[in-house]
VEXTORGU-711596 format. One record per residue: residue number from 1; x, y, z of N, C-alpha, C in turn. Coordinates in pm, whole numbers. Layout:
<recs>
[rec NUM [X Y Z] [X Y Z] [X Y Z]]
...
</recs>
This chain:
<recs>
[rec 1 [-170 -1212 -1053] [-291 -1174 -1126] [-333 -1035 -1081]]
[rec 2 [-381 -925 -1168] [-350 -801 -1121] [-525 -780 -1179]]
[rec 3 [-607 -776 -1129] [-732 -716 -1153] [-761 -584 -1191]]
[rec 4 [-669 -482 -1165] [-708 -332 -1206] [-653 -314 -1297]]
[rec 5 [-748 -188 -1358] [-661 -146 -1506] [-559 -82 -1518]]
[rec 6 [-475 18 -1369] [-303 43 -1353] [-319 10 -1206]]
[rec 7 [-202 -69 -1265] [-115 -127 -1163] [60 -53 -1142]]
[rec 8 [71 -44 -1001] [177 26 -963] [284 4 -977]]
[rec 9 [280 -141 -1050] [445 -193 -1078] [530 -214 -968]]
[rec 10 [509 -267 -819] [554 -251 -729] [625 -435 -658]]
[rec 11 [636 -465 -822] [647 -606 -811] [794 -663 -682]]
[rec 12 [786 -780 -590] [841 -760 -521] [947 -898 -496]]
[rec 13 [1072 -913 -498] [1141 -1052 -489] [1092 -1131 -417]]
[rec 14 [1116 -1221 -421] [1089 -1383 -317] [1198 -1330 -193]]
[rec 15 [1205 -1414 -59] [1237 -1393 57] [1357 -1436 1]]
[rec 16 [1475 -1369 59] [1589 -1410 101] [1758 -1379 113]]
[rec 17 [1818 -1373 188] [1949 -1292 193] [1936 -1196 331]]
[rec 18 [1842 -1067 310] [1851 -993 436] [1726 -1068 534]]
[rec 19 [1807 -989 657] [1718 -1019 769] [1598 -939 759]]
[rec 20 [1513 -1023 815] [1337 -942 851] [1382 -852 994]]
[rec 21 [1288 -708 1005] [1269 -630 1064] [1209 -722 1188]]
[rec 22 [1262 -668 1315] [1194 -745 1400] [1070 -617 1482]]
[rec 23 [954 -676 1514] [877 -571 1541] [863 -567 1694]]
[rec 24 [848 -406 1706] [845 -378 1857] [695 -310 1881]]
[rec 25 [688 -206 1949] [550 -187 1978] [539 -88 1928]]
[rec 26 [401 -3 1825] [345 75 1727] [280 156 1843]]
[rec 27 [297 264 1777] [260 428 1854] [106 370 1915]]
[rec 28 [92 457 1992] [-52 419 2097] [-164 460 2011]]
[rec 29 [-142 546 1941] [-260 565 1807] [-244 556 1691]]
[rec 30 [-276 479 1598] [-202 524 1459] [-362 604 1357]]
[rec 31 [-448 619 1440] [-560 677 1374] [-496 818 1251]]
[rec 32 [-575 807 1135] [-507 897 1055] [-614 905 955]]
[rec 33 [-655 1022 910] [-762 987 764] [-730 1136 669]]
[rec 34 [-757 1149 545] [-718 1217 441] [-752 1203 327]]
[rec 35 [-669 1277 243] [-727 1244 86] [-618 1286 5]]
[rec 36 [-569 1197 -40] [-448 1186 -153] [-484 1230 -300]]
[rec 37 [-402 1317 -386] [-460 1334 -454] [-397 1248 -598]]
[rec 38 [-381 1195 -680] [-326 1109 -762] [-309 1185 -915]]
[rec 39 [-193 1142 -929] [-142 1165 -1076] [-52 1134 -1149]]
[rec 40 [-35 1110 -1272] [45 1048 -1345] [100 1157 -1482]]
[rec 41 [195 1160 -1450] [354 1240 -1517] [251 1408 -1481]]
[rec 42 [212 1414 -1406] [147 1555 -1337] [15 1600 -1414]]
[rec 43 [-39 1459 -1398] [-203 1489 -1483] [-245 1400 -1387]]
[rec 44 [-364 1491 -1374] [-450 1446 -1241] [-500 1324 -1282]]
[rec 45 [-560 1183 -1188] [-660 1087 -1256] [-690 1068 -1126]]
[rec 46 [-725 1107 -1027] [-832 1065 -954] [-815 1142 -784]]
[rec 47 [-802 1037 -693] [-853 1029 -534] [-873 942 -475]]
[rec 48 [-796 989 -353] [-811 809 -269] [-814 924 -130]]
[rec 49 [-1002 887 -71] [-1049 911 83] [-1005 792 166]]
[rec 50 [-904 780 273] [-896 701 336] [-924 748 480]]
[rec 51 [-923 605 572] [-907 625 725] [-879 535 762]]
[rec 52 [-789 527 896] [-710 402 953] [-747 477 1088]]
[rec 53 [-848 351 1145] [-881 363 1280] [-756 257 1386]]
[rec 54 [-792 281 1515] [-706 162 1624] [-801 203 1726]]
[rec 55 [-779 65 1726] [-822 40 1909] [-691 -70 1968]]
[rec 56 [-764 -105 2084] [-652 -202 2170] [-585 -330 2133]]
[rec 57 [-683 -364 2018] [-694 -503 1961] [-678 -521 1801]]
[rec 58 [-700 -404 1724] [-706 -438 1607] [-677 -257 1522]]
[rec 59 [-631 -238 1387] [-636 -149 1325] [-734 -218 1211]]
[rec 60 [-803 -98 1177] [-864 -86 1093] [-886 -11 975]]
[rec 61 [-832 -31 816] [-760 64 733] [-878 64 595]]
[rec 62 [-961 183 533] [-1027 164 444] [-1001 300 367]]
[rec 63 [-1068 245 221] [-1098 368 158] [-1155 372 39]]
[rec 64 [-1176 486 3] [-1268 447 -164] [-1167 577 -240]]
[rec 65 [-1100 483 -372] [-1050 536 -446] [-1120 544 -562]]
[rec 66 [-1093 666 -666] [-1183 698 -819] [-1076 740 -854]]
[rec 67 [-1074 698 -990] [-962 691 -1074] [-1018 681 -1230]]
[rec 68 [-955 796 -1301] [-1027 781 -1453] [-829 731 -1528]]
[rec 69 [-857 632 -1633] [-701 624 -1648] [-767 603 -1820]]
[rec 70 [-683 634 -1927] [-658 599 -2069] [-601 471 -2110]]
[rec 71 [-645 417 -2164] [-570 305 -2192] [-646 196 -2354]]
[rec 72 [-529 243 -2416] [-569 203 -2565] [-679 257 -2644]]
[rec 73 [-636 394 -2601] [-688 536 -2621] [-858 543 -2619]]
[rec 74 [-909 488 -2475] [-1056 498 -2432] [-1029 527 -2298]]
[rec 75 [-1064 637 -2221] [-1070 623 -2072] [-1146 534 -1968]]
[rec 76 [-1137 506 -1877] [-1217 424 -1791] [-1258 446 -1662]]
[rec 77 [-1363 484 -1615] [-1379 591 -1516] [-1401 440 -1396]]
[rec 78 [-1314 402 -1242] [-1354 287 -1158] [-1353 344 -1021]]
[rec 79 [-1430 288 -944] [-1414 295 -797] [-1361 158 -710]]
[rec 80 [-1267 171 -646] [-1218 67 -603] [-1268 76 -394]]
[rec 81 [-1262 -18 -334] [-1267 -18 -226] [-1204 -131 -119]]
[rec 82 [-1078 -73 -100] [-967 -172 -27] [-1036 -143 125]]
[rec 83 [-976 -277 223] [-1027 -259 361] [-958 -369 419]]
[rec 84 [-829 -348 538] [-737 -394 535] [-758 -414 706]]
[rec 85 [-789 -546 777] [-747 -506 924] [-658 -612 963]]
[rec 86 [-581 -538 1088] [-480 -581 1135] [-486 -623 1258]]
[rec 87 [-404 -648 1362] [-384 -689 1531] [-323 -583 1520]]
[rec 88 [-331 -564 1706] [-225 -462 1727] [-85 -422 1664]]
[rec 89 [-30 -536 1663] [103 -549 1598] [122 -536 1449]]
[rec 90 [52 -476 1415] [-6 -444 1249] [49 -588 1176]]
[rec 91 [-41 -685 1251] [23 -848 1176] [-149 -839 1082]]
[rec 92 [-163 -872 946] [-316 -841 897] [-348 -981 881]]
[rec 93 [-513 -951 924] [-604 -1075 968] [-649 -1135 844]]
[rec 94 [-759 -976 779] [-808 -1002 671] [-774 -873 568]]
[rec 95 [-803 -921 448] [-822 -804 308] [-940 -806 257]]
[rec 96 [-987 -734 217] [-1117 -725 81] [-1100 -631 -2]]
[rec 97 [-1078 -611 -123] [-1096 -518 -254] [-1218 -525 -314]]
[rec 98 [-1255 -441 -343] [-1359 -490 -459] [-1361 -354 -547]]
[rec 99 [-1355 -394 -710] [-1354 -290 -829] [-1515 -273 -868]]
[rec 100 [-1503 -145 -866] [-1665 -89 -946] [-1616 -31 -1056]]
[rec 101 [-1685 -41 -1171] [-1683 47 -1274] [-1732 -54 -1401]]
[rec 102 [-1646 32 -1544] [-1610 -41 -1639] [-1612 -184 -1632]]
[rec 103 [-1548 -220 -1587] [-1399 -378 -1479] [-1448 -384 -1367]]
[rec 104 [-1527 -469 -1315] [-1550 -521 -1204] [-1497 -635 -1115]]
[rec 105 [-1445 -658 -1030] [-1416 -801 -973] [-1313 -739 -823]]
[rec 106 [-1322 -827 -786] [-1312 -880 -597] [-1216 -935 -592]]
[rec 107 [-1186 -957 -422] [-1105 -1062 -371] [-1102 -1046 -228]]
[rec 108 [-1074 -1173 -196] [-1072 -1159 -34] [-955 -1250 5]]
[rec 109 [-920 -1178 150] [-761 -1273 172] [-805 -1280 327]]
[rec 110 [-769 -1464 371] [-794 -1426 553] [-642 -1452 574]]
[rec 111 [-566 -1382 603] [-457 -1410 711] [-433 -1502 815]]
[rec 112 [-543 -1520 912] [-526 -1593 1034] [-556 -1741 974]]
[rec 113 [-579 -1801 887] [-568 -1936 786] [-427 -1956 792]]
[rec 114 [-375 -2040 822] [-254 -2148 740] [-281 -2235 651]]
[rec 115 [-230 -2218 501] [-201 -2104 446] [-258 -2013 474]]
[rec 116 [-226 -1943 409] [-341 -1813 411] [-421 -1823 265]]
[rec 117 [-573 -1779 265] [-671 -1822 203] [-732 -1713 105]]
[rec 118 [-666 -1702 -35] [-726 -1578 -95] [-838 -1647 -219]]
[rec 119 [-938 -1545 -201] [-1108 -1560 -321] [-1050 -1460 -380]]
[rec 120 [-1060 -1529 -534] [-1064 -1415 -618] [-1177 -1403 -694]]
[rec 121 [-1225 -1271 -788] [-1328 -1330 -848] [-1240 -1246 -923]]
[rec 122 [-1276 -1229 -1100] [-1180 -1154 -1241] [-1302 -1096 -1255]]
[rec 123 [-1247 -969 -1358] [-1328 -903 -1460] [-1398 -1015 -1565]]
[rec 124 [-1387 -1097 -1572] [-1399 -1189 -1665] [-1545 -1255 -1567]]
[rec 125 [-1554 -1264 -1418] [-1687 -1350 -1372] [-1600 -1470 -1309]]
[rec 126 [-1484 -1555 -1339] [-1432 -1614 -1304] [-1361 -1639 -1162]]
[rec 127 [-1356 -1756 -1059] [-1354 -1737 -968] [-1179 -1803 -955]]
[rec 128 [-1113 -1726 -889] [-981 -1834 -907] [-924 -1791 -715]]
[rec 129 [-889 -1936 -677] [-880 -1950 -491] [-724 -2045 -525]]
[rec 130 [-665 -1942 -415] [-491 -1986 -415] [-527 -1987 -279]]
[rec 131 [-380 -2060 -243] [-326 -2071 -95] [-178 -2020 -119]]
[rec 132 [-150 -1957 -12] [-10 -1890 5] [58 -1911 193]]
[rec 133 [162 -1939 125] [268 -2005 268] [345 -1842 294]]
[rec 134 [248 -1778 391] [301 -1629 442] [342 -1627 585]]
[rec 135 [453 -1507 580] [463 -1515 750] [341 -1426 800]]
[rec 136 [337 -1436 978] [237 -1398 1028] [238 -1208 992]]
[rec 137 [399 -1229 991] [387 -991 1003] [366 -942 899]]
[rec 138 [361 -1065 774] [331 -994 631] [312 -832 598]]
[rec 139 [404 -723 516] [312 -638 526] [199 -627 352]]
[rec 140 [105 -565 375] [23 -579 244] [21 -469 202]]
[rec 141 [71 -424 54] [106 -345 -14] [29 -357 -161]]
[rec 142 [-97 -345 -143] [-176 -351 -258] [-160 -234 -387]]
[rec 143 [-241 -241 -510] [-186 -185 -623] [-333 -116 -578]]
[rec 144 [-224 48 -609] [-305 162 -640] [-389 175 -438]]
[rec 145 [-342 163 -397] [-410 169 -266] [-234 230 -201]]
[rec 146 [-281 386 -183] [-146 457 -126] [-149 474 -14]]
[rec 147 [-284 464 116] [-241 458 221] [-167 340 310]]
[rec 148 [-168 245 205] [-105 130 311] [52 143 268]]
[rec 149 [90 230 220] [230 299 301] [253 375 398]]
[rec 150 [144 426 465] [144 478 618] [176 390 684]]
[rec 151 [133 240 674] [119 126 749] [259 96 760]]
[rec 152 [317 105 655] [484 48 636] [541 181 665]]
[rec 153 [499 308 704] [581 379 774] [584 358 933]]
[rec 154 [453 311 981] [409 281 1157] [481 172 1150]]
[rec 155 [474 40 1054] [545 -51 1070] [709 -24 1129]]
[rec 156 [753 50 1015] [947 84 1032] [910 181 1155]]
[rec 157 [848 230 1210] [878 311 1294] [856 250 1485]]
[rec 158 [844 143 1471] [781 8 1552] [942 27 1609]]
[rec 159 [1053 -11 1509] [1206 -50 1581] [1287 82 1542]]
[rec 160 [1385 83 1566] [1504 211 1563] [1551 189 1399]]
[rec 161 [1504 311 1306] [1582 323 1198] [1681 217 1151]]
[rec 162 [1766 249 1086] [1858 186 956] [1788 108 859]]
[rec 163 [1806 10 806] [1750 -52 696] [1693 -140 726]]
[rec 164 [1533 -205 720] [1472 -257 728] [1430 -342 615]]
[rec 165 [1380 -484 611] [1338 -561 554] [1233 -649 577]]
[rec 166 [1113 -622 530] [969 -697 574] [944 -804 428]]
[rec 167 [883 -901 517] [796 -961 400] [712 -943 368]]
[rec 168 [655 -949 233] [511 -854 197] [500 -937 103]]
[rec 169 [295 -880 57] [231 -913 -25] [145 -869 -104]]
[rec 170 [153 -845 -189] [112 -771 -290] [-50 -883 -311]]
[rec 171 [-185 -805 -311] [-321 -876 -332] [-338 -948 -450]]
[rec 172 [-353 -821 -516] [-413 -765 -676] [-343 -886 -731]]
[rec 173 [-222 -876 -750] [-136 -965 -827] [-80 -1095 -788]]
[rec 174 [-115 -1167 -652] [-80 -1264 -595] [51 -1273 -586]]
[rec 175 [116 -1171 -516] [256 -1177 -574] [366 -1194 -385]]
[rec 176 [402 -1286 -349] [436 -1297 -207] [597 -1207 -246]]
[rec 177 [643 -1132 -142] [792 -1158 -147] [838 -1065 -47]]
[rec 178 [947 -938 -86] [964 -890 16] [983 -756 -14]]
[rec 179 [1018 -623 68] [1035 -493 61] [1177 -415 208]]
[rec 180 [1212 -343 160] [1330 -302 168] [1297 -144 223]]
[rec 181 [1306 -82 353] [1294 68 333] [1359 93 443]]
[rec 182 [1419 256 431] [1509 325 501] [1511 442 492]]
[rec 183 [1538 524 595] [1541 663 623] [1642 735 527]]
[rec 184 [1604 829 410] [1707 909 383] [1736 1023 423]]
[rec 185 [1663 1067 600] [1670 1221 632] [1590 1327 562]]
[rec 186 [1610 1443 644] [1524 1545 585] [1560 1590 505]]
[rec 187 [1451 1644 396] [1522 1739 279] [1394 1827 276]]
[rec 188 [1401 1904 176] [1331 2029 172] [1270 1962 64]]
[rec 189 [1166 1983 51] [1058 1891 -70] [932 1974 -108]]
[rec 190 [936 1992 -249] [812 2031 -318] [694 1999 -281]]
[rec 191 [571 2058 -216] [421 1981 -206] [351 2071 -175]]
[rec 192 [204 2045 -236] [104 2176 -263] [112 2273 -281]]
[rec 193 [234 2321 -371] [234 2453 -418] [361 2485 -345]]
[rec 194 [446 2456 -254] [529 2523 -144] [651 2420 -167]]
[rec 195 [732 2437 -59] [876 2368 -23] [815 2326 125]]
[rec 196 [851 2210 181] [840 2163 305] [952 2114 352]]
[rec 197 [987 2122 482] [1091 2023 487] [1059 1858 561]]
[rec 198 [1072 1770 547] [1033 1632 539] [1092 1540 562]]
[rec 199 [1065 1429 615] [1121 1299 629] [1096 1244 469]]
[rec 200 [1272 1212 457] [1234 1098 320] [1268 925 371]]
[rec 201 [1192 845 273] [1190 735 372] [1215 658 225]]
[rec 202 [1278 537 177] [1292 493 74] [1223 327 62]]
[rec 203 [1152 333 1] [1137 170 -10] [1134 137 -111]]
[rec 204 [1236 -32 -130] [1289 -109 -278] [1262 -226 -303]]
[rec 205 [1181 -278 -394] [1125 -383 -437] [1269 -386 -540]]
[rec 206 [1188 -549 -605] [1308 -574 -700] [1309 -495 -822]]
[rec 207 [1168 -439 -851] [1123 -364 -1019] [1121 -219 -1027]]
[rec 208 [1120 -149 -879] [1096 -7 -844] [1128 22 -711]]
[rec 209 [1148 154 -711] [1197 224 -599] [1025 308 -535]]
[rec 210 [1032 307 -437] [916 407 -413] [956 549 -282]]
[rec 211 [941 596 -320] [985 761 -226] [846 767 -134]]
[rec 212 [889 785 21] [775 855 75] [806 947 127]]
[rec 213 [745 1104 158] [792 1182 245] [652 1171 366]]
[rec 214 [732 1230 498] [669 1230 588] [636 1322 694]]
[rec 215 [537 1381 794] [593 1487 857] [645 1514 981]]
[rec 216 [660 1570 1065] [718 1487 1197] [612 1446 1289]]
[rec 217 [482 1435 1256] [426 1339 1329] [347 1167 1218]]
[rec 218 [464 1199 1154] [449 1054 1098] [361 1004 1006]]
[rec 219 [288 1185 927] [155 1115 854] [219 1137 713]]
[rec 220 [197 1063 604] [260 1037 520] [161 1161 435]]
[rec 221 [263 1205 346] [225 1315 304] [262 1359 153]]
[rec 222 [319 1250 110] [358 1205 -58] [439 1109 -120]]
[rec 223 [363 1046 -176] [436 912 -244] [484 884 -330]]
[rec 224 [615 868 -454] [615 884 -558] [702 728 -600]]
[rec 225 [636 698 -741] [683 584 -797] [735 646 -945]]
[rec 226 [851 683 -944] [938 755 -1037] [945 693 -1149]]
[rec 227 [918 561 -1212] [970 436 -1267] [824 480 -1345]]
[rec 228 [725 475 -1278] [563 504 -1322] [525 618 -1366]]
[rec 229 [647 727 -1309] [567 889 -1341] [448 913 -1229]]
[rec 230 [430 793 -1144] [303 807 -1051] [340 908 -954]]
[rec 231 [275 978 -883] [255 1027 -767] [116 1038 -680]]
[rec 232 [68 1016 -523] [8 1108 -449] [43 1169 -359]]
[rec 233 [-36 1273 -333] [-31 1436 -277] [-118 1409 -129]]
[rec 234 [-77 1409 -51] [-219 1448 58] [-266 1607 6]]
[rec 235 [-406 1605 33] [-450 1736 -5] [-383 1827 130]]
</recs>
């Protein structure tokens, strides 16, 4: 069930075949905050202010995204506000979304529940409550929320390179399954006007590919969903 009006298409298989990433210990800070800039086939539609705090015990990941998108030729101007915390071990406790605008509606997910326990509420007013059989390292890869691919870069960067495989969960869409990412080395890469040279990092769902580049201290610095025409920019 996908509550926003674009969704990233980042739909993801059910578990099974490769091995899960086993996790080791995440950099002593992963504090990071910014502002992505968003667009689709290179037309601007919005902004996402984030910040991902840490302490000893817990990360803490938020932000407020605005986003104007077209759709069945009326625009729709929304503010969304994801807020994601984790344990040290970036294993996540809880979620909350909630949509302002046009389209309004929520959700909340607790992690530390067996199952795990998601509130939804719809654009519609309607309240709809699932249970989901997740592992504890889940990673959460919500729609239209681009910093929690920093998270899955601190995540892969927890053990030594090659190909990694996490289980994940997509909010918005109730969608459990898994994700796939790996180092493709540096390349020289287009961003803000210039050439950089960059970490490319690849991650593969079953419906899309997603590109991240990175810089060498690990802050993610552009995201692209090629399949979508999507991209963000850190400013």
């Amino acid at each position: 069930m996908s509550t926003a009006l674009l969704a990233l298409q980042v739909a993801i298989p059910t578990p099974g075949g490769a091995p899960l990433g086993i996790a080791g210990s995440p950099p002593a800070s992963l504090d990071d905050r910014g502002v992505f800039v968003v667009s689709i086939a290179g037309r601007n539609i919005g902004t996402e202010t984030f910040e991902i705090r840490s302490s000893r015990d817990q990360v803490v990941a938020d932000a407020e995204i605005q986003l104007r998108v077209e759709q069945d030729g009326k625009t729709y101007a929304f503010k969304t506000f994801p807020k994601l915390v984790l344990n040290s071990q970036l294993q996540p406790q809880t979620y909350s979304w909630s949509q302002k605008g046009a389209q309004s509606s929520s959700l909340e997910v607790d992690f530390r529940s067996s199952p795990v326990k998601t509130q939804y509420l719809t654009v519609a007013g309607e309240k709809d409550n699932r249970d989901f059989e997740l592992l504890k390292d889940v990673a959460v890869i919500d729609n239209n929320v681009f910093h929690h691919f920093q998270l899955i870069v601190d995540r892969y960067r927890m053990t030594k390179g090659g190909k990694q495989t996490f289980p994940a969960f997509v909010p918005q869409d109730a969608l459990p399954g898994q994700l796939t990412i790996e180092d493709a080395g540096m390349e020289e890469t287009q961003i803000r006007g210039h050439k950089e040279n960059l970490d490319h990092l690849v991650v593969t769902t079953e419906l899309a590919q997603i590109d991240l580049w990175v810089d060498d201290q690990q802050h993610l610095q552009r995201v692209s969903i090629p399949a979508a025409k999507l991209e963000a920019v850190r400013k």
